[in-house]
C-alpha positions as CSV (number, residue, x, y, z in Angstrom):
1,X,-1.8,3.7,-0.8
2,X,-4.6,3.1,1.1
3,X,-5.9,1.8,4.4
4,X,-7.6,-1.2,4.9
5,X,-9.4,-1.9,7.9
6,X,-11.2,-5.4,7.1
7,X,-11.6,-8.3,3.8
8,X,-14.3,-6.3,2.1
9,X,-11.8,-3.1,1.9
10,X,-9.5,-5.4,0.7
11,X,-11.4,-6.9,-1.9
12,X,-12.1,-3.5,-3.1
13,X,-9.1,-2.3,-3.2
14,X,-7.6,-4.9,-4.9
15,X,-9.8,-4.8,-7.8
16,X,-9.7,-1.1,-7.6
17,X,-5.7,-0.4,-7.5
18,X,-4.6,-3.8,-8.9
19,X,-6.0,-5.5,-11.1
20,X,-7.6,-2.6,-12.7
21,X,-10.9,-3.3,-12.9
22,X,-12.8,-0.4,-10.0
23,X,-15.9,-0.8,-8.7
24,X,-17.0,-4.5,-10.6
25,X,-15.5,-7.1,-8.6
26,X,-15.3,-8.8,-11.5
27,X,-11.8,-9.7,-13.8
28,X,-13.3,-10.2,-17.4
29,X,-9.5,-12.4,-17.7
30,X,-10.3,-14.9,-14.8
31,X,-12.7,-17.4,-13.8
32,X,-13.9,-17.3,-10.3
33,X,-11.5,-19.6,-8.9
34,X,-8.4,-17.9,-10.3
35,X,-9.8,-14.7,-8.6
36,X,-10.2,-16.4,-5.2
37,X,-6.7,-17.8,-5.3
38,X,-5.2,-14.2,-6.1
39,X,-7.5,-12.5,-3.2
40,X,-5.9,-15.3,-1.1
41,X,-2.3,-15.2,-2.3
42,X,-2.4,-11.1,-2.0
43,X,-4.1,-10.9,1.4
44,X,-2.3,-9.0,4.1
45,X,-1.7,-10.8,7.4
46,X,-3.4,-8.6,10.2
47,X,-5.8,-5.8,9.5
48,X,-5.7,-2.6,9.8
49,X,-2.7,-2.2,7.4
50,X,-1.5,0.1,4.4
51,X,-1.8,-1.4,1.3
52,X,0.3,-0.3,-1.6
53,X,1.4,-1.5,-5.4
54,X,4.8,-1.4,-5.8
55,X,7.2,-2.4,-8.8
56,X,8.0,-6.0,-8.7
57,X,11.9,-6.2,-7.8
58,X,11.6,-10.3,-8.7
59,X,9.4,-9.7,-12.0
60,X,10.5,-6.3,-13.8
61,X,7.7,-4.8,-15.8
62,X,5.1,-6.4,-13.2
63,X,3.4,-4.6,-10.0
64,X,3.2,-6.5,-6.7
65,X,1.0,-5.4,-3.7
66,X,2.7,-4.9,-0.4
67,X,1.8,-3.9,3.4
68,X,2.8,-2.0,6.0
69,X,1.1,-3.1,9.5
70,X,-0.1,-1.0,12.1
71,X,3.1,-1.9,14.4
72,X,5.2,-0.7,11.6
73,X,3.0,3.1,11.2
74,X,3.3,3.0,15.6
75,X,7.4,2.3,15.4
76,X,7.5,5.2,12.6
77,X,5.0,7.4,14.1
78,X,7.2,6.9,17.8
79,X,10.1,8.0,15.5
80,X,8.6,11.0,14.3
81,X,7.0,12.3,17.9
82,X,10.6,12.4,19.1
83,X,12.0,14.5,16.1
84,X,11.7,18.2,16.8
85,X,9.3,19.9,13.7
86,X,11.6,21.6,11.2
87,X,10.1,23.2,7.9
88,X,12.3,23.2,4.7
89,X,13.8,26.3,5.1
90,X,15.6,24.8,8.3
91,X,17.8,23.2,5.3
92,X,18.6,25.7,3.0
93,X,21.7,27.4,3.2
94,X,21.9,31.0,3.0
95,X,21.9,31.5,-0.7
96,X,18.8,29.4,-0.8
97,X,20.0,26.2,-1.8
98,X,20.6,23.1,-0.1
């Protein structure tokens, strides 16, 4: 996972946590075209946003990259402000197990 606050974060990461290839920029596998066309097929809608790689559910043995927005962290992090704070052992019965 990882934040991404503008394109050139993007870009980064996607060569980075994608397509495998950190810190070059470059694919030895694709022309420059190809590359372009996968930056623009993969890009997320709205920055900032939470990029991830995730098992493709339509393609099995294949990765895809996926988002989550900022409205979707807010919703969550709304969620969690209104649940009281309780560590593990609020779970465990007395014999220590769940």
């Amino acid at each position: 996972m990882k934040l991404l606050t503008d394109i050139v974060e993007y870009r980064t990461w996607l060569f980075d946590e994608y397509l495998l290839f950190p810190g070059s920029g470059i694919n030895p596998l694709m022309n420059n075209e190809e590359v372009e066309e996968l930056l623009f097929q993969n890009r997320p809608r709205f920055f900032p946003c939470i990029a991830y790689v995730t098992p493709s559910e339509s393609h099995p043995g294949t990765a895809e990259v996926k988002y989550i927005s900022k409205e979707q962290v807010e919703h969550w992090a709304g969620i969690m402000g209104s649940l009281p704070a309780r560590n593990n052992d609020d779970f465990l019965n007395s014999d220590g197990n769940l």
